[in-house]
N, C-alpha and C positions, 0 to 999 in steps of 0.2 A: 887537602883533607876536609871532608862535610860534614855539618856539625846540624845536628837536631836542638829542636828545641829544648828548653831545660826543665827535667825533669824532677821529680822528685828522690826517689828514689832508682838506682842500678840495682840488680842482681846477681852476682857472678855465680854460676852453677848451678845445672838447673836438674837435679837428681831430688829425690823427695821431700829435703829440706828445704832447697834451694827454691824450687819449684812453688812447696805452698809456702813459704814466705813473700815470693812474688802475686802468688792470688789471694793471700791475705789479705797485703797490705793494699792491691789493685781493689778489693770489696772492697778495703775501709774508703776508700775513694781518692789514694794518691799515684800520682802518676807512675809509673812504673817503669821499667826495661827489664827484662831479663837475658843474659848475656850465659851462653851453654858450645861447648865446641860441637860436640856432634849430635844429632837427632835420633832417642831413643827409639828402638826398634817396636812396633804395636805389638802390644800383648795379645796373645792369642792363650785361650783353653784348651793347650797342649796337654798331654800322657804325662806324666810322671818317666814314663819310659824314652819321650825324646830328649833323643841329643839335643838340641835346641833350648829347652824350658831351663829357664833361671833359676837355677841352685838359691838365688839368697834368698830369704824367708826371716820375716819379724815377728816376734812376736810384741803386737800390739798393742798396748796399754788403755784402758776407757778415758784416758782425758784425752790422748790423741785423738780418738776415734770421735769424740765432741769436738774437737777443733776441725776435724777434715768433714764434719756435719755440719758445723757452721759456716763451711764453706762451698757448702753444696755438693759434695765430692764422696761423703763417707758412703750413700747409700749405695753409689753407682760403682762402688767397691766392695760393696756388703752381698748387692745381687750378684755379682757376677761370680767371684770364689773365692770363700774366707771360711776357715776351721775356727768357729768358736771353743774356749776350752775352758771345763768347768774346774777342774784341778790339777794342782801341784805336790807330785812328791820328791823330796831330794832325800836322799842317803849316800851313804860312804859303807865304801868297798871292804873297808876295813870291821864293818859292825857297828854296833849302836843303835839306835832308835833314830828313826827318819823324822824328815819334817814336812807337813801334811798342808796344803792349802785346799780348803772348798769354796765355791760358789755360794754355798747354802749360807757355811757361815758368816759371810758378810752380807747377806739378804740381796745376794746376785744372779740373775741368768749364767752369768759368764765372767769368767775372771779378765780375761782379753782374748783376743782373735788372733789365730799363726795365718799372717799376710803374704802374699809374694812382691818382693822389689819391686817388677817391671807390673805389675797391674798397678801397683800405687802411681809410680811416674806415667803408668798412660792416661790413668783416667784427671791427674792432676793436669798434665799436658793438654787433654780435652777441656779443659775448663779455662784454660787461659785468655784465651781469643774472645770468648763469652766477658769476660771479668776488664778487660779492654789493655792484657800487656803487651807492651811491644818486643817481640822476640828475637832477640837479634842470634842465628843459627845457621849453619854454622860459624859462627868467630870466636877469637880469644882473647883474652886481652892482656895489650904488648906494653901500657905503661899507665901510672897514676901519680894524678896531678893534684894537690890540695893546696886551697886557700881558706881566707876567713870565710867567703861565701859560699862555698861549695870545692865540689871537686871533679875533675874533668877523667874519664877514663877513655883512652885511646886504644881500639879494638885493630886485632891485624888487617880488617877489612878496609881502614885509612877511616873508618868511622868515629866520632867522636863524641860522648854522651859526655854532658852536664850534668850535676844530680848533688842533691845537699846533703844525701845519705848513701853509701855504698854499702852493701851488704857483702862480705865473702862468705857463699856456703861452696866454695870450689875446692874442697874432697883436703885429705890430710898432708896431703903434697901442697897445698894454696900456695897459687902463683900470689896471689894478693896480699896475703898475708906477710911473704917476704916483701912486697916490695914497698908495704909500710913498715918490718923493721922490724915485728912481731917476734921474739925468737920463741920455740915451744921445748920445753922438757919434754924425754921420750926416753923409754926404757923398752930395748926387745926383750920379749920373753923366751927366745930361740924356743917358740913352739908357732904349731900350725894350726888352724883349724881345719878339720876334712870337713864337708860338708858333701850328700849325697839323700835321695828318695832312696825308702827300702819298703819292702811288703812283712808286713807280719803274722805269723798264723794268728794272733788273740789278736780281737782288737784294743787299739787305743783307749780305749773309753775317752776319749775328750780329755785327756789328761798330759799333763807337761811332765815328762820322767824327767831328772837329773841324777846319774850315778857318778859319785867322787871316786877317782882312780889317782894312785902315785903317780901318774902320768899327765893329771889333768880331767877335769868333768866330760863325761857324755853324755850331749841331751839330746832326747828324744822329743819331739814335738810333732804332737798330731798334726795330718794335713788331709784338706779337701779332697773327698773322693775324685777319680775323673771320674768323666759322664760316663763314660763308657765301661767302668768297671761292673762285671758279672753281680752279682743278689751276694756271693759268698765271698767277696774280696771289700766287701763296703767294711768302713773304720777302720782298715788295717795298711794306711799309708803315713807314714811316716818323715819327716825332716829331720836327718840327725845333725849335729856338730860336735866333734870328737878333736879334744883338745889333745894336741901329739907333742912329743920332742921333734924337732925338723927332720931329724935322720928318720924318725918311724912312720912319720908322714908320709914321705917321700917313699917308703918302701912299701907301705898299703895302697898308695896310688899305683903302683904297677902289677901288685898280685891277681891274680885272676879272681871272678867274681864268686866261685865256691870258696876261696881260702879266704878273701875280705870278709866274706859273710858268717864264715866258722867263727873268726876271732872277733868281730864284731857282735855276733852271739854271747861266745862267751864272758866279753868285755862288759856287755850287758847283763851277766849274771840269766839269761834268758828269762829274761821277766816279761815279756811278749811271747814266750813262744820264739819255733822255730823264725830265722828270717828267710824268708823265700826267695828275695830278690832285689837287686842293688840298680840305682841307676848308674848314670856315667859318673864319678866324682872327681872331685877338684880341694882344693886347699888354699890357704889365702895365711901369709904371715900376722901373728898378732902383737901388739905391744899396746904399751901405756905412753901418749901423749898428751900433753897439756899445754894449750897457748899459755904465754904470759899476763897476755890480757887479752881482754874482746873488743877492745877499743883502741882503736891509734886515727885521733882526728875526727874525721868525717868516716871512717871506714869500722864497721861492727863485723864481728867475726861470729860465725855460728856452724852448726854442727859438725862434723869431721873436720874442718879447718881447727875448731876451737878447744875439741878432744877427740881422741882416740881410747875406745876401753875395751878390757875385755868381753868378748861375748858370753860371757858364761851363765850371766845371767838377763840375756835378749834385750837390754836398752840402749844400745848406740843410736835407734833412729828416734827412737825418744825422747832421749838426753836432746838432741836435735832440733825436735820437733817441742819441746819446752822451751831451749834459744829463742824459735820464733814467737813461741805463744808468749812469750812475758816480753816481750822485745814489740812486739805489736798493741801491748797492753802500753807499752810506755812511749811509743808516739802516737797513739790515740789522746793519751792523755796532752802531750805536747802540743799538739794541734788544740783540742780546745782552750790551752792554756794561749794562742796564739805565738806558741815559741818554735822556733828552728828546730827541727825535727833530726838535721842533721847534728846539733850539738848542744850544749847546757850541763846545768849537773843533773837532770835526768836521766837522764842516757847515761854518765858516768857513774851512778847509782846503779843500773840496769847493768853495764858491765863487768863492775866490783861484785852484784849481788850475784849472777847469773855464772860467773867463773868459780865465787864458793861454793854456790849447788852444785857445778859440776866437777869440783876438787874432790867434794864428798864424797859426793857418788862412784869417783872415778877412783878413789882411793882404798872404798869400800869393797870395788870388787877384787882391786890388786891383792888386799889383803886375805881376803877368801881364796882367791886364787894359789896364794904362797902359801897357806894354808893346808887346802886341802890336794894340792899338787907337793907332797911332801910327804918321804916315808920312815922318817924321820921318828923315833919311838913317842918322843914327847907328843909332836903334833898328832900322830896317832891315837893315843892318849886322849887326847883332851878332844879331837873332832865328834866322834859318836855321843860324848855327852851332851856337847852344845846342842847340837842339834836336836836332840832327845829334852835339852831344856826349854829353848827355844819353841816346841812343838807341844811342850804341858804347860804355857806361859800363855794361852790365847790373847791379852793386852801385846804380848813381843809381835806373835805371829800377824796381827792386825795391825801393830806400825809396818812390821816388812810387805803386808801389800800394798797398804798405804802410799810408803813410799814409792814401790814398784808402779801403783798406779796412776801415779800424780796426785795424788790428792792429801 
C-alpha cells in the first residue's frame, strides 16, 4: 500500500460543497486532497430542451455568491449562465394574502441568482489544479483510521492519505459518516419532488413564484434564457419543483407532455399564462435528515452528509455551503492560534454551533412543509392569515430574507 506525504487536510466528495471546501481551504494555504469517485461531466450551454441538461437548479443566496467570489469562482459563474431574481411571491391555494419579497426593499439589485448544479461543480473543478489540490479521481474510500495525531484514510486505489482533519461532504448516504459512527435521524416524507424546464406564455419577470397546494408547494423559478432562444420567447423559462405524494409523482412522470402541462397549469392557478412546453422530467425522493453531530474525532461532517431538507424553500446547497464558510472561519483561526486544526475545543464549538443552525433551519422548513401540505380545516384557517401577517410586518419579512440570505 503507498502512502503520500502528510497532509493537512482530505476531502471526501467533491460535488459543490465538497469541492469548494477543498479550494477554500487549498486558498487559505493548507494542504489539501480531495477524494471524489467519479469525474463530473463538463458543463456545457445546452437548450433547456435537451435530454442531457441538468435538471437541478439552486437557488443562490448572496453570502454564497461572496464566498464562491472570494474564491475566485463566482464571476466565472456569473458570465457564463445565472437568472438573477429580484422577487418573491408565496401564496396558498386555499386564499389569503400572499407574502411578497423585493429587491428594492432591501436596497438590492437582486435577491439571489437561480444557478445550475453542473456549471457550479465545473467551474469549481477548474479552479482546483490552480489553488494547488491534489485530486485523487476516480477513488473511494474503503476505510478510516484515527489517532491522537491525525488520521489515515485508505482509498480503494491501495492509496493511503495522512491528514489531521477529514472532511465528509460525500452526499446523504456518507460512506464516512458511518464508519465514524455518526448515526443521523431522518423522517420520509412519502413525497417527490418533480423537477423539469417549461416555457411560459407571460414572462417570469425575475421573480421566484411559490404556490402552497394540499399536496405540497410549487415553485417556479426563473431561469436563464438559451442563447439561441427567438426575441419572443426571452423571460419565459422556467425551473419548476413540484412537491407530490410518490403515487402522483410517479403518475405525472409518465403522462404525455399535453396532459403534464394542463394539470401543471392548472396547478399553478395560470399565473404565467398558458405553458407551452415541458422538458424531459425526473423526480428525486425527499425527506428530513439530520447527523447527530458534525464531529466524531478528526472527521467534520458537512453538507448533505450533515442534513437533508426539504427543498421548498431552495437552501440545501446553502445550508452546505455555510458548513464550509464557518468551518473555514474556525481553522483559520486555529492556525493562527498555532493549534491542531484537526481537533481542540474550537472545532467542537464549530460543530455544536453549526448542527443548531442547521436543526433550525432544517426544522423550519419541516414545519412549513406539514403546514401548508395539509388540508386539514384548521391549518386551512390559520395558513392565508400568516402569511397575510407576515407580509404587513416588513421588520418579519426582512428577518425571513435575512435569514434566507445568510446574513
Amino acid at each position: 500500500m503507498s502512502r503520500r506525504a502528510p497532509l493537512d487536510i482530505v476531502v471526501v466528495g467533491a460535488g459543490v460543497v465538497g469541492a469548494a471546501a477543498a479550494l477554500a481551504f487549498a486558498r487559505d494555504g493548507f494542504n489539501v486532497a480531495l477524494v471524489e469517485s467519479r469525474t463530473p461531466p463538463a458543463w456545457e450551454p445546452r437548450s433547456t430542451d435537451s435530454d442531457r441538461i441538468d435538471l437541478r437548479v439552486y437557488a443562490f443566496a448572496p453570502d454564497n455568491a461572496a464566498l464562491l467570489e472570494d474564491l475566485g469562482v463566482w464571476r466565472d459563474v456569473a458570465t457564463a449562465r445565472v437568472q438573477p431574481y429580484r422577487r418573491m411571491r408565496v401564496w396558498d391555494a386555499a386564499g389569503g394574502a400572499e407574502l411578497a419579497f423585493d429587491a428594492d426593499a432591501f436596497g438590492r439589485r437582486e435577491l439571489g441568482w437561480i444557478v445550475e448544479h453542473a456549471l457550479l461543480v465545473d467551474r469549481l473543478w477548474k479552479a482546483l489544479p490552480g489553488a494547488g489540490v491534489q485530486l485523487h479521481c476516480p477513488d473511494s474510500v474503503q476505510s478510516l483510521e484515527q489517532d491522537e495525531s491525525g488520521a489515515t484514510v485508505r482509498l480503494d486505489s491501495g492509496l493511503s492519505l495522512r491528514a489531521r482533519l477529514v472532511v465528509a461532504a460525500d452526499g446523504a448516504e456518507s460512506k464516512l459518516r458511518s464508519l465514524v459512527g455518526v448515526e443521523a435521524s431522518r423522517r420520509d416524507y412519502a413525497q417527490r419532488g418533480l423537477v423539469a424546464f417549461v416555457q411560459s406564455e407571460r414572462p417570469h419577470d425575475a421573480t421566484c413564484w411559490q404556490r402552497f397546494l394540499p399536496t405540497g408547494p410549487l415553485a417556479f423559478l426563473p431561469f436563464a434564457d438559451d442563447a439561441q432562444a427567438p426575441p419572443e420567447a426571452l423571460g419565459r423559462t422556467s425551473s419548476i419543483v413540484w412537491t407530490l405524494p410518490e403515487p402522483e409523482a410517479a403518475r405525472l412522470l409518465e403522462v404525455d407532455e399535453a396532459a403534464f402541462l394542463r394539470e401543471l397549469q392548472s396547478a399553478f392557478a395560470e399565473t404565467l399564462g398558458e405553458l407551452t412546453r415541458v422538458s424531459r422530467r425526473a423526480a428525486f425522493p425527499l425527506r428530513l435528515q439530520l447527523a447527530k453531530s458534525l464531529l466524531a474525532g478528526r472527521v467534520a461532517i458537512v453538507g448533505d452528509a450533515a442534513h437533508a431538507v426539504h427543498p421548498l424553500a431552495g437552501q440545501g446547497v446553502n445550508l452546505g455551503l455555510r458548513d464550509v464558510g464557518t468551518l473555514r472561519v474556525t481553522l483559520a483561526q486555529s492556525r493562527r492560534r498555532g493549534a491542531d486544526v484537526g481537533s481542540g475545543d474550537q472545532l467542537m464549538r464549530w460543530a455544536r454551533g453549526q448542527r443548531s443552525a442547521n436543526a433550525v433551519s432544517a426544522y423550519a422548513f419541516d414545519g412549513l412543509n406539514r403546514l401548508f401540505s395539509n388540508d386539514s380545516v384548521a391549518a386551512t384557517l390559520l395558513r392565508g392569515p400568516l402569511l397575510g401577517m407576515a407580509g404587513r410586518l416588513p421588520p418579519l419579512t426582512h428577518a425571513f430574507w435575512r435569514h434566507a440570505a445568510g446574513r
